[in-house]
C-alpha positions, -999 to 999 in steps of 0.1 A, spaced: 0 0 0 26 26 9 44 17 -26 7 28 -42 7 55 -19 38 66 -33 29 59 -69 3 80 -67 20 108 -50 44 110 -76 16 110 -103 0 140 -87 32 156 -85 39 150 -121 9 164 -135 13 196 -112 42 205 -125 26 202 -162 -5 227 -153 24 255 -131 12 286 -115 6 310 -139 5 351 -134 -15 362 -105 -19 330 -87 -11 326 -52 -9 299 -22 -28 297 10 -20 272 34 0 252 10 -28 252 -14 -25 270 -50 -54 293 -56 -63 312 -88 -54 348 -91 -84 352 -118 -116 334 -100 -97 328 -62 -110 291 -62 -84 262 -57 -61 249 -83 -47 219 -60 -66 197 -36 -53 178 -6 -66 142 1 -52 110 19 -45 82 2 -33 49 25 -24 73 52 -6 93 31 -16 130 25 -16 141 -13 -21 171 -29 -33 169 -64 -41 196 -93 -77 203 -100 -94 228 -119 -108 262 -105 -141 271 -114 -129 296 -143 -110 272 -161 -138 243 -157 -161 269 -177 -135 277 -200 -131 237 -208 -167 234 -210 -174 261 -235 -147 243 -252 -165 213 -253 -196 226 -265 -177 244 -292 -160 211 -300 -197 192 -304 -209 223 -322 -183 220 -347 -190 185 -350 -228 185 -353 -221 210 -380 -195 187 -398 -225 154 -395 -252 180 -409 -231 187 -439 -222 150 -445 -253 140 -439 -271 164 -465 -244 162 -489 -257 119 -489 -291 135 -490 -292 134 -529 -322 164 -523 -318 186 -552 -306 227 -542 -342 235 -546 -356 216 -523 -329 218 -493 -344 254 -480 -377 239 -478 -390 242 -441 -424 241 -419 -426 277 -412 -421 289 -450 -447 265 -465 -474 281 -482 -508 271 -461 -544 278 -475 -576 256 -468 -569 231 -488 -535 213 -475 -533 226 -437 -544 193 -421 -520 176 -445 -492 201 -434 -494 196 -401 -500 156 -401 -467 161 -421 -449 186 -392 -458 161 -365 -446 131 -378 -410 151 -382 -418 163 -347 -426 123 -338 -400 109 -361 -378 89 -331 -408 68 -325 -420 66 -364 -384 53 -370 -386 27 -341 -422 14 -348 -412 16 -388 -440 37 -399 -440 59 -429 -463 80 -453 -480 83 -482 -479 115 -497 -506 115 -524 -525 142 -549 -528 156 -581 -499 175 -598 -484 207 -576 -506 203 -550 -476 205 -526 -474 167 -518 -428 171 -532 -428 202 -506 -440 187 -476 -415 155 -481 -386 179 -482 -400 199 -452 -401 164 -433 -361 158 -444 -353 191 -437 -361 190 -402 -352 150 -396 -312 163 -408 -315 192 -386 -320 165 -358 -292 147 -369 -311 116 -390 -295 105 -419 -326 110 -446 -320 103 -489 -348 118 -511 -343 116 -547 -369 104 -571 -379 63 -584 -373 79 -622 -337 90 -615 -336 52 -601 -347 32 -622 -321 55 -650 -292 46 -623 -283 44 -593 -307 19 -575 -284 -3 -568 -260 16 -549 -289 29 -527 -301 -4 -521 -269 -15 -506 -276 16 -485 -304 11 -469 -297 -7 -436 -283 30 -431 -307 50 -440 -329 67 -413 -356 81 -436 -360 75 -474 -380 96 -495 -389 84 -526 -406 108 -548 -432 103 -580 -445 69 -578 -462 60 -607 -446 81 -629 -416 53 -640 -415 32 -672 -442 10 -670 -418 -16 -682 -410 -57 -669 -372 -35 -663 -383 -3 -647 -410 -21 -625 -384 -48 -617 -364 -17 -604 -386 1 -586 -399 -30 -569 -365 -37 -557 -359 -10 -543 -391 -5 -526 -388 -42 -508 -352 -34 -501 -367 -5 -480 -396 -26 -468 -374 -57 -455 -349 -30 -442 -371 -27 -413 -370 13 -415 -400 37 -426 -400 58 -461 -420 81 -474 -438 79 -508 -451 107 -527 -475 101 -560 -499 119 -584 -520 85 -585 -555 86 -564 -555 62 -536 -580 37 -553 -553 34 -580 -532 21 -553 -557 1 -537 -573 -19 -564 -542 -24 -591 -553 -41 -612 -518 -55 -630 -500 -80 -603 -466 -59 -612 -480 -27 -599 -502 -44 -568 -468 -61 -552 -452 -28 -555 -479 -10 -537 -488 -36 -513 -454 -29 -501 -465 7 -497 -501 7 -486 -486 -15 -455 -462 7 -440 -474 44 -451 -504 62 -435 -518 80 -467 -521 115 -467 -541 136 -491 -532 167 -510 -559 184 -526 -563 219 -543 -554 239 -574 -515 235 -587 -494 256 -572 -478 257 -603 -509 263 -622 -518 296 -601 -481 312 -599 -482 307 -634 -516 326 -640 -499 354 -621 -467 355 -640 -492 357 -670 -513 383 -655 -483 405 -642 -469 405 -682 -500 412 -697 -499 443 -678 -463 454 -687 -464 443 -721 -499 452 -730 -510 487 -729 -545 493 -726 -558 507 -758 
């Protein structure tokens, strides 16, 4: 014991003399005291019998080291965010989509928000493996709300891919569905709009029950109406859905384009620079 004693007192002594007093510091009773905060910089204690006195850190230099540490897992939540979005595949367009900037009218506001919760709920989405079904007629805002909901799930530090089944099925699937057991949150956008042929349904189907056997939720957005979904007619369109209808509570879009009214307005706001009333 008095060898470990000894140990240990040289160990202390060795690590004060690599943290010395530095300007303004003073001793009291034996005992180094900061000249900045005045709390203790060494500590006595007895170890075997043996009376020790070892370095700790005042209270100004504990803050200091843990705003150093905060800056330190600042800096490296920033560095995850960036690698996770740069594996996001989301197109520029869609990577400023948020919540708070989505355009809300009577038509998708339940939708939007069933959309904001499940981000809000994601942790226990992911665990119980339960997705959505994003589904609606052309601009109705169905693509939006899927990159609000990766958006916010990379702000929380998820890992989340969106890209679209067309840009699969030209390339690509493969390497995504070696991906998978990775992947947090998949978006897949447009269903229903690939090649309706034996090798683009073959692609989207194996992608799709990569996702579904992954064990981890996705979210699907299409321009087909629900019944479409339901009732497929074709047995290589019904397994593909089957796989989606299982996992994804469907949400409905409805409402004029988007794209349909801002381009009535661009019209409207030319016809009254270029035309001049007669």
């Amino acid at each position: 014991m008095e060898n470990a004693a000894a140990l240990v007192k040289i160990f202390a002594e060795t690590i004060s003399e690599k943290n010395p007093p530095q300007n303004g510091d003073y001793i009291e009773d034996d005992i180094l005291y900061c000249g900045k905060c005045h709390t203790a910089k060494r500590r006595r204690l007895t170890f075997h019998g043996e009376e020790i006195i070892v370095p700790v850190m005042c209270e100004c230099a504990a803050r200091a080291d843990e705003e150093q540490r905060r800056q330190s897992a600042a800096e490296q939540s920033n560095i995850r965010a960036a690698h996770l979005r740069r594996l996001s595949m989301m197109e520029g367009v869609y990577r400023s989509c948020t919540f708070d900037t989505a355009e809300k009218n009577e038509d998708n506001a339940r939708s939007i928000k069933i959309c904001e919760r499940y981000a809000e709920k994601f942790p226990q989405m992911l665990r119980e493996n339960r997705g959505l079904l994003l589904f609606g007629r052309v601009g109705t805002g169905k693509t939006f709300a899927a990159a609000c909901i990766a958006n916010e799930l990379l702000k929380q530090g998820f890992s989340v891919v969106m890209t679209s089944l067309v840009m699969l099925v030209d390339g690509g699937a493969d390497n995504l569905i070696a991906r998978m057991p990775y992947i947090d949150m998949l978006i897949l956008d447009d269903l229903g709009a690939e090649r309706s042929t034996d090798y683009g349904l073959e692609k989207v189907y194996s992608v799709i029950d990569a996702r579904y056997r992954s064990g981890k939720p996705a979210i699907y957005t299409t321009n087909l109406p629900l019944d479409t979904l339901k009732n497929g007619a074709d047995i290589r369109y019904a397994r593909i859905y089957d796989r989606v209808l299982e996992r994804c509570f469907p949400v409905e879009f409805r409402g004029v384009s988007r794209r349909k009214r801002e381009a009535r307005r661009g019209f409207e706001e030319m016809t009254k620079l270029l035309i001049e009333e007669e």
